[in-house]
N, C-alpha and C positions, 0 to 999 in steps of 0.2 A: 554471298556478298550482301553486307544490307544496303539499304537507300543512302547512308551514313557515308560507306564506304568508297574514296575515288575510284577509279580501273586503273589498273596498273600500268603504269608507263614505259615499262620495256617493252622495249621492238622485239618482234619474232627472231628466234635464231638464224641467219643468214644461213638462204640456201647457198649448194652447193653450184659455185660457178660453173665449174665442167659438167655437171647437168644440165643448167641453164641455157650457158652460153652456146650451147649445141641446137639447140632446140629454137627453131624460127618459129613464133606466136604468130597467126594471124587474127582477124576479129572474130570471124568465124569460131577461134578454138578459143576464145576468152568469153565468147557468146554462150559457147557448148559447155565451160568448165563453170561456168556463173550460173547456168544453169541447173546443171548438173547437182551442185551445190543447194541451190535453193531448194530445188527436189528433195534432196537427202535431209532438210528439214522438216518435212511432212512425215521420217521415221523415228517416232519415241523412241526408239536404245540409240540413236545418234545423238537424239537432243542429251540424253543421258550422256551417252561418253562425253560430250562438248561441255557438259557441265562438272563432272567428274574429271576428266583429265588435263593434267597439267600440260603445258602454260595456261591450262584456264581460258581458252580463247576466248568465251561467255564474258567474261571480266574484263579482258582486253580494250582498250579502248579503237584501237586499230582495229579490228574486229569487228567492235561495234560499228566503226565509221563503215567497216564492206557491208555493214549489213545493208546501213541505211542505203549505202549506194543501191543495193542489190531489190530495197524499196523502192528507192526512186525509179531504177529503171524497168522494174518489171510491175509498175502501177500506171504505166502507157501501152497503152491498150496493144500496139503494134509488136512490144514483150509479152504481155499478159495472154496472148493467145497461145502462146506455146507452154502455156504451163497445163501439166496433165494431172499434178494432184495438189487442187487449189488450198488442201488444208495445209502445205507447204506455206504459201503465202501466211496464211493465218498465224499459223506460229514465229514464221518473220516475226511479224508486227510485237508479237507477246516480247519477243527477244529483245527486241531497241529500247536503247537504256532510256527515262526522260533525260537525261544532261547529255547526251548526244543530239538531240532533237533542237537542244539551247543553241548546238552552232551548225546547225545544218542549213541554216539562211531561208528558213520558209516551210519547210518539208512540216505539213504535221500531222499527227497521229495521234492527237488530244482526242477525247471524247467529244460528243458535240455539246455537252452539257459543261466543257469549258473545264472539267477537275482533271489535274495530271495526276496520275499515281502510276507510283513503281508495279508495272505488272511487270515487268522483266526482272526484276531480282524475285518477287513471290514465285512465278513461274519457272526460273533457272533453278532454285531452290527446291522446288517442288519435285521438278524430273528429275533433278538428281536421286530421287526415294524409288526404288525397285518395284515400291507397290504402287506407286501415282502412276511409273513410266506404265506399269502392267493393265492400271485402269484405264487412264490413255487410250493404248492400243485397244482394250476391247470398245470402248464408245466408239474409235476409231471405225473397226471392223463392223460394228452395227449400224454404224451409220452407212456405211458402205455396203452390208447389206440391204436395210431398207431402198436403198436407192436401186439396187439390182434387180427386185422385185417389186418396187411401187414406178418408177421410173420406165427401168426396159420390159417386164415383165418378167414371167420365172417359167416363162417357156412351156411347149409343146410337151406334157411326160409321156414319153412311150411304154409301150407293154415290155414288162419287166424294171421297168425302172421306177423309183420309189420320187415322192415326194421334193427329196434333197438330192436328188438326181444321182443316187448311188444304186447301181443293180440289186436285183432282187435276187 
């Protein structure tokens, strides 16, 4: 999608009533599935298939609006503690289009030096490429490991045990 290009204005295809209507939501389970969601944005082959697969949710404008919700609500501190991999968050952010941001009545996600630019269509773009999502995940992983080791430390090696904590 370039910066050019609106989001598409069809609705999601209607789920299935007798799925639905069966099933009683509490807050709780829209707490857990919002959740849940947000998380699965912190993994590169997700943000890939969401950029890759049709309807295109990335493009969506309805989409976009859950995202921002899903901004707004878990950038209050009493949400934000229950996230467990905060680079979820981060790529939120990458994902919200600027012209969602135009009717969000306040929410913003400018830079502080005041320039909007499209990172959400560079970025949707970008993970959709096999080799970005793959570089991605390795910064990912290293960054993740430096943290295991500069952070928690890298532990006690016992006799027989190597280095990377695999037997000898």
């Amino acid at each position: 999608m370039s910066s050019s290009t609106s989001f598409t204005s069809q609705p999601p295809p209607p789920a299935s009533p007798s799925l639905h209507s069966s099933i009683p939501y509490s807050l709780n389970d829209v707490f857990l599935l919002d959740l849940e969601l947000l998380q699965s944005l912190s993994q590169p082959s997700y943000l890939r298939h969401l950029s890759l697969t049709p309807p295109f949710p990335l493009q969506s404008l309805s989409f976009q609006l859950y995202l921002l919700y899903l901004y707004k609500t878990y950038s209050k501190p009493q949400y934000r503690i229950h996230i467990i991999y905060p680079l979820s968050f981060s790529y939120l952010k990458l994902l919200i289009h600027p012209s969602v941001l135009s009717i969000s009545n306040g929410t913003s996600l400018v830079p502080e030096d005041g320039e909007t630019k499209d990172y959400s269509t560079k970025f949707s773009n970008m993970i959709a490429s096999e080799s970005f999502r793959d570089e991605v995940h390795a910064e990912q992983f290293a960054a993740w490991k430096w943290r295991v080791e500069n952070v928690y430390g890298k532990g006690e090696v016992r006799d027989g045990e190597r280095e990377d904590g695999m037997m000898i």
